[in-house]
DRENVEXKE-617888 format. One record per residue (C-alpha): x, y, z; residue in three letters. Coordinates in pm, 1 decimal. Layout:
<nodes>
{{X; Y; Z}; ALA} ...
</nodes>
This chain:
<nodes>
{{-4883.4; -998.2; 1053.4}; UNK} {{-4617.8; -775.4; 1177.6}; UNK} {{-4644.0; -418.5; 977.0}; UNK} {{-4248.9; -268.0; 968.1}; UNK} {{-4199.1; 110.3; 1027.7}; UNK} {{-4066.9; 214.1; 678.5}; UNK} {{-3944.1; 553.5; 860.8}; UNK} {{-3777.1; 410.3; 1140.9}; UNK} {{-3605.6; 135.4; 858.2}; UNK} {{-3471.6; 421.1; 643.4}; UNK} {{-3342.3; 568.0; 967.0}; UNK} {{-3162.7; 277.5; 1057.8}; UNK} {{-3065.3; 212.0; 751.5}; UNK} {{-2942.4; 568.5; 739.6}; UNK} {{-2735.8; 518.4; 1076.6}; UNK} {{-2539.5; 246.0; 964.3}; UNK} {{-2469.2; 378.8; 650.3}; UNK} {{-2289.0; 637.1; 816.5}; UNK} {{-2152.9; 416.2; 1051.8}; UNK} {{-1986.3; 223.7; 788.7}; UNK} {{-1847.7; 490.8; 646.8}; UNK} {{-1660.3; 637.2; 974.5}; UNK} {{-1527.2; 298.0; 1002.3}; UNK} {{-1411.7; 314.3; 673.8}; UNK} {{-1290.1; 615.3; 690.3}; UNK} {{-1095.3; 509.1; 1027.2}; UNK} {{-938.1; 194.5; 853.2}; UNK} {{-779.9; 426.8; 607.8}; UNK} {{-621.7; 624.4; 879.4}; UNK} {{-456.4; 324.2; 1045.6}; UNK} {{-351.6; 201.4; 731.6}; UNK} {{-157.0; 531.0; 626.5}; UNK} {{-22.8; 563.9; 967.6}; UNK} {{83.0; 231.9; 965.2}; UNK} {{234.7; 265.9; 589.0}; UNK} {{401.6; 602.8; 761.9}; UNK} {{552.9; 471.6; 1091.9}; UNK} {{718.4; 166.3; 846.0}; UNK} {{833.4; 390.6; 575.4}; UNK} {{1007.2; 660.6; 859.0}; UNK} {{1194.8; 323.8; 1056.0}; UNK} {{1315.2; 146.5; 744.4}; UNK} {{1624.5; 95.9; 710.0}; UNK} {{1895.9; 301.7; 506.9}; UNK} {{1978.5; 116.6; 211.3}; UNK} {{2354.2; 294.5; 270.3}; UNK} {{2585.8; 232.0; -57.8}; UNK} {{2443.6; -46.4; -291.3}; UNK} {{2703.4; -182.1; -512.7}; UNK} {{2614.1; -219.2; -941.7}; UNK} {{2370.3; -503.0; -1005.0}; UNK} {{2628.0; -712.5; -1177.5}; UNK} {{2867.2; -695.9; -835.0}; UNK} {{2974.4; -992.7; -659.4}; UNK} {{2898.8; -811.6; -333.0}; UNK} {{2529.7; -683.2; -372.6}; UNK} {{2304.8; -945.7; -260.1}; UNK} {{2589.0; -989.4; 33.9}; UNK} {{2541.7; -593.8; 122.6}; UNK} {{2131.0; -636.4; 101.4}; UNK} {{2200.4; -973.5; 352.1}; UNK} {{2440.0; -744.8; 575.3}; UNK} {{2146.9; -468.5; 602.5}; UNK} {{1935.0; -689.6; 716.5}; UNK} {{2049.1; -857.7; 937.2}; UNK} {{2154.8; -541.7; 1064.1}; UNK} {{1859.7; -388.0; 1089.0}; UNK} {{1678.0; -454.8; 1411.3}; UNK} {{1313.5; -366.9; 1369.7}; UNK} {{1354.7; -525.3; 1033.2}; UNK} {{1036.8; -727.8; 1115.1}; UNK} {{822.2; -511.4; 1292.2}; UNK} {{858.2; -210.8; 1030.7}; UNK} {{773.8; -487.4; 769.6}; UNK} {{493.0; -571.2; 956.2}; UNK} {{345.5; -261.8; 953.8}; UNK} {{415.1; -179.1; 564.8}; UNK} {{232.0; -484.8; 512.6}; UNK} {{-99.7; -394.5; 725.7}; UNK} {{-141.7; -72.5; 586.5}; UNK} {{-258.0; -152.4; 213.5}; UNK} {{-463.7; -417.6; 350.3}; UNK} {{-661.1; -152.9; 574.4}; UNK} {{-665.0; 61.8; 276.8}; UNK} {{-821.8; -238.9; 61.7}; UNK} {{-1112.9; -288.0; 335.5}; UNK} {{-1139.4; 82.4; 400.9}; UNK} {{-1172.7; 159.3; 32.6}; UNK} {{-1544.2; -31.5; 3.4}; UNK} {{-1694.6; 318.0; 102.4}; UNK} {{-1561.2; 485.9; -190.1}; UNK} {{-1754.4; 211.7; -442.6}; UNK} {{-2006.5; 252.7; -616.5}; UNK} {{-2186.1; 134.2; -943.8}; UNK} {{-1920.0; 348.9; -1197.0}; UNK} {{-1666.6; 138.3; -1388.2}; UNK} {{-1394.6; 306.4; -1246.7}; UNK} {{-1498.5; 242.9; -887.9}; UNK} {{-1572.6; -144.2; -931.6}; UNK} {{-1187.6; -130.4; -1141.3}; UNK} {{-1045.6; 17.5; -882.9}; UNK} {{-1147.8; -166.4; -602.8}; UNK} {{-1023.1; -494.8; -764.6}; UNK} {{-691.9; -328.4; -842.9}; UNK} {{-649.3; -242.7; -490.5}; UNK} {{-792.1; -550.8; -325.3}; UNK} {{-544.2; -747.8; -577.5}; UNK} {{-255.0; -533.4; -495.3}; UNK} {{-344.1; -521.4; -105.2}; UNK} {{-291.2; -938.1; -123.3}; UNK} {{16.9; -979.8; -377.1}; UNK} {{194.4; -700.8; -140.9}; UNK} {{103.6; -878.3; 136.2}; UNK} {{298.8; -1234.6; 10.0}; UNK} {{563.2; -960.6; -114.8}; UNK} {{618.7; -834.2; 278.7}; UNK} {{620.4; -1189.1; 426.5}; UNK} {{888.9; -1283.4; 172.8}; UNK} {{1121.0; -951.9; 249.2}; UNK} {{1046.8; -882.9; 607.9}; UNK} {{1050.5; -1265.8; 754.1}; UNK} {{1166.9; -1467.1; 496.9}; UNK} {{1429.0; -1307.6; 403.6}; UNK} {{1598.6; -1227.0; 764.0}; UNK} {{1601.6; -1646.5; 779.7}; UNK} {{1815.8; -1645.3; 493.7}; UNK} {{2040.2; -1360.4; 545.0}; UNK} {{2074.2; -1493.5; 877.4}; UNK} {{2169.7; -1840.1; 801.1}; UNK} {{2425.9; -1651.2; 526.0}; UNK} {{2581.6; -1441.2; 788.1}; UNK} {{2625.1; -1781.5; 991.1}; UNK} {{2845.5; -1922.3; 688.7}; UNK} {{3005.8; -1606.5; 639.8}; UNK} {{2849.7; -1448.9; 336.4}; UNK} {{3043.7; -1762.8; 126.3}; UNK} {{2892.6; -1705.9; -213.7}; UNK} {{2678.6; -2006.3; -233.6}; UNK} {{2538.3; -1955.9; 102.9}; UNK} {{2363.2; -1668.8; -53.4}; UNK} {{2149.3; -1866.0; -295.5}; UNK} {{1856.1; -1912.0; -109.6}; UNK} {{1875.8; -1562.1; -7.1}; UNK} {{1872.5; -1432.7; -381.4}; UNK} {{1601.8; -1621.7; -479.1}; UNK} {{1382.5; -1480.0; -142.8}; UNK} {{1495.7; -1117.8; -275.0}; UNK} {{1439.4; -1146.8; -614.5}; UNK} {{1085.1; -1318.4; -585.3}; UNK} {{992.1; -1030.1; -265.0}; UNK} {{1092.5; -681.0; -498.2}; UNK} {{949.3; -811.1; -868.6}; UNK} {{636.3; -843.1; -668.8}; UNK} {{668.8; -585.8; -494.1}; UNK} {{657.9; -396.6; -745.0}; UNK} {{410.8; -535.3; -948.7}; UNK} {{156.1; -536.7; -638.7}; UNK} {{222.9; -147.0; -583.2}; UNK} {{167.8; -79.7; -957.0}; UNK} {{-199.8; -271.1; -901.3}; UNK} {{-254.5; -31.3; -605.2}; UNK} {{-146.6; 281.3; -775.9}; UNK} {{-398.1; 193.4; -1037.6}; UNK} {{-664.8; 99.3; -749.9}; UNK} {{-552.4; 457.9; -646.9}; UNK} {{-641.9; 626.5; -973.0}; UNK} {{-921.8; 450.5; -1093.6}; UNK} {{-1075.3; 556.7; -774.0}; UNK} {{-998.9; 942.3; -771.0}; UNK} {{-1172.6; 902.1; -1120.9}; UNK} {{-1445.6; 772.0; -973.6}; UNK} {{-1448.1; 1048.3; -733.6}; UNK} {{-1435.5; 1299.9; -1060.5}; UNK} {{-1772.8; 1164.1; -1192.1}; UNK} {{-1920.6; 1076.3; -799.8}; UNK} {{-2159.4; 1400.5; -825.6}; UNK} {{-2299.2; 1353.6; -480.3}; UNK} {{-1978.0; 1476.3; -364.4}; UNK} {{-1936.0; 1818.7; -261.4}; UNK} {{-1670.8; 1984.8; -535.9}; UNK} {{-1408.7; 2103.1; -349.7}; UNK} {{-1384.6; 1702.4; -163.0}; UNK} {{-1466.0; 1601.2; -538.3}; UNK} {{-1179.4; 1764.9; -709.4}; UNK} {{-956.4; 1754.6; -412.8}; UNK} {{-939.8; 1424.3; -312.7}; UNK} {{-992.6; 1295.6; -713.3}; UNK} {{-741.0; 1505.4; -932.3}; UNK} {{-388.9; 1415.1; -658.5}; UNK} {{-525.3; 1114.0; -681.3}; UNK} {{-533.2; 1013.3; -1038.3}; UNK} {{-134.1; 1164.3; -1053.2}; UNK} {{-14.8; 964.0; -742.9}; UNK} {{-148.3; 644.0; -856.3}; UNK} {{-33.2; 683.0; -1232.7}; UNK} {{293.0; 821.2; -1089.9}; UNK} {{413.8; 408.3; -996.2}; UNK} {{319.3; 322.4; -1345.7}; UNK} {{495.2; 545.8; -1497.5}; UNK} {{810.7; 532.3; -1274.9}; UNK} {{828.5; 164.6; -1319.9}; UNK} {{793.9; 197.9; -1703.5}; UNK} {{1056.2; 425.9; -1688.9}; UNK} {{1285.0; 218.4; -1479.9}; UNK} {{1322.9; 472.0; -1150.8}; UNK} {{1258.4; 200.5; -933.2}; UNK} {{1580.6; -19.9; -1013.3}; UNK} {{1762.8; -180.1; -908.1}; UNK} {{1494.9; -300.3; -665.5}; UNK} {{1182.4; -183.1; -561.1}; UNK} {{1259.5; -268.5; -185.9}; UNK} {{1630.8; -123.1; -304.4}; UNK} {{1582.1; 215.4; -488.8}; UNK} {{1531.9; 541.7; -351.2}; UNK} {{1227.5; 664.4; -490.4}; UNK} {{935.7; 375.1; -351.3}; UNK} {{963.5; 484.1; 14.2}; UNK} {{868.1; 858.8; -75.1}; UNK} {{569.5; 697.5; -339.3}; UNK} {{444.0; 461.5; -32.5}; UNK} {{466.9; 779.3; 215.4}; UNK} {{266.4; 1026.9; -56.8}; UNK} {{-28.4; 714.3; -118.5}; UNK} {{-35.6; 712.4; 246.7}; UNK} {{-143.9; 1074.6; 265.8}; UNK} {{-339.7; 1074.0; -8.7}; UNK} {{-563.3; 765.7; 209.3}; UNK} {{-557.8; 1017.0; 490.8}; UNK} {{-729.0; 1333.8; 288.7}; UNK} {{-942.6; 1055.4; 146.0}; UNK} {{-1043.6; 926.2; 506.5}; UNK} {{-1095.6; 1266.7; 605.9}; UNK} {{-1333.2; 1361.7; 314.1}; UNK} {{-1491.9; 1031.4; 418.0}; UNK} {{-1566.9; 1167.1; 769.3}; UNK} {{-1696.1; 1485.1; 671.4}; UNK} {{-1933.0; 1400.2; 409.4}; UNK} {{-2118.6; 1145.8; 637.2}; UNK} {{-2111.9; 1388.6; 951.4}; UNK} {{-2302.5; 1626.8; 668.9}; UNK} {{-2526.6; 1348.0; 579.5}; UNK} 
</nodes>
């Protein structure tokens, strides 16, 4: 019969805990800093002409095949919500809002991903073949379609991870283990930034596109920070532990 140290369990139990939650905490960080390095590189959208213009899915075509870290800086933009979606397990917990969130994020994380492959390697395929026929206007078919598909679920994926986003911070409200200031810091920017995309898109802001407007780089760069104060409170609380 082999007797178990229940001290020396709890201990280990204790150390991997924390050791979970540094990793966590550290796949946040890359995320954002992924999600940051993408969002500073991409690529001017320069003069977009009206949605019903001839021209406007032959100026998207021309910017990217233009653009040459078009791939790369979609790489990256698509890595960093999946980091946040494995990261985010250490802020679960048995509340409503934490087991919503995490399924809003994790759902998000995976629709944005297909969203990325469509816009950043997908799409250069089919701009690229356009440019070969010269932008003629049924050589950008297959290009349209690619677009279309890539920004409607683009955006609909980045409204799931804004919600993921606030149904956590109000997890983080009613999470009184935490420490108040991490509690209230981390929780109330948190509920605004992801109900902000909600009620952008409801409002229309992010047309024409959400790959195309003006206003989802600076929403993708705030979420980003908002991972990084979240990794950070991360950190600290399990150093404290």
């Amino acid at each position: 019969m082999v007797v178990v140290n229940s001290g020396d369990t709890s201990a280990e139990a204790g150390t991997a805990a924390t050791a979970h939650r540094l990793l966590s905490a550290a796949l946040l960080a890359a995320g954002s800093g992924l999600v940051l390095w993408g969002a500073a590189r991409y690529p001017a959208a320069g003069i977009v002409p009206p949605a019903d213009s001839a021209e406007r899915f032959q100026v998207f075509a021309e910017n990217i095949v233009a653009g040459a870290d078009w791939r790369a800086v979609h790489a990256a933009l698509l890595a960093g919500p999946l980091l946040w979606a494995l990261g985010a397990v250490a802020l679960t917990g048995r509340t409503g809002f934490a087991r919503t969130g995490m399924v809003a994020l994790t759902t998000g994380a995976a629709g944005w991903a297909v969203a990325l492959v469509l816009y950043g390697f997908a799409a250069p395929l089919a701009a690229e073949s356009a440019a070969a026929a010269a932008f003629r206007p049924e050589s950008l078919d297959g290009f349209r379609v690619t677009h279309e598909a890539a920004v409607r679920l683009g955006l609909v994926s980045w409204l799931l991870l804004g919600a993921g986003v606030a149904a956590l911070s109000a997890a983080a409200l009613t999470a009184r283990r935490l420490r108040a200031p991490l509690r209230f810091g981390v929780g109330v920017p948190g509920v605004f930034i992801g109900l902000w995309p909600i009620a952008a898109g409801a409002a229309g802001l992010f047309r024409p596109g959400f790959f195309t407007g003006a206003l989802w780089l600076p929403t993708a760069a705030v979420t980003a920070v908002w991972f990084v104060l979240t990794a950070a409170a991360i950190g600290w609380t399990s150093w404290q532990d």
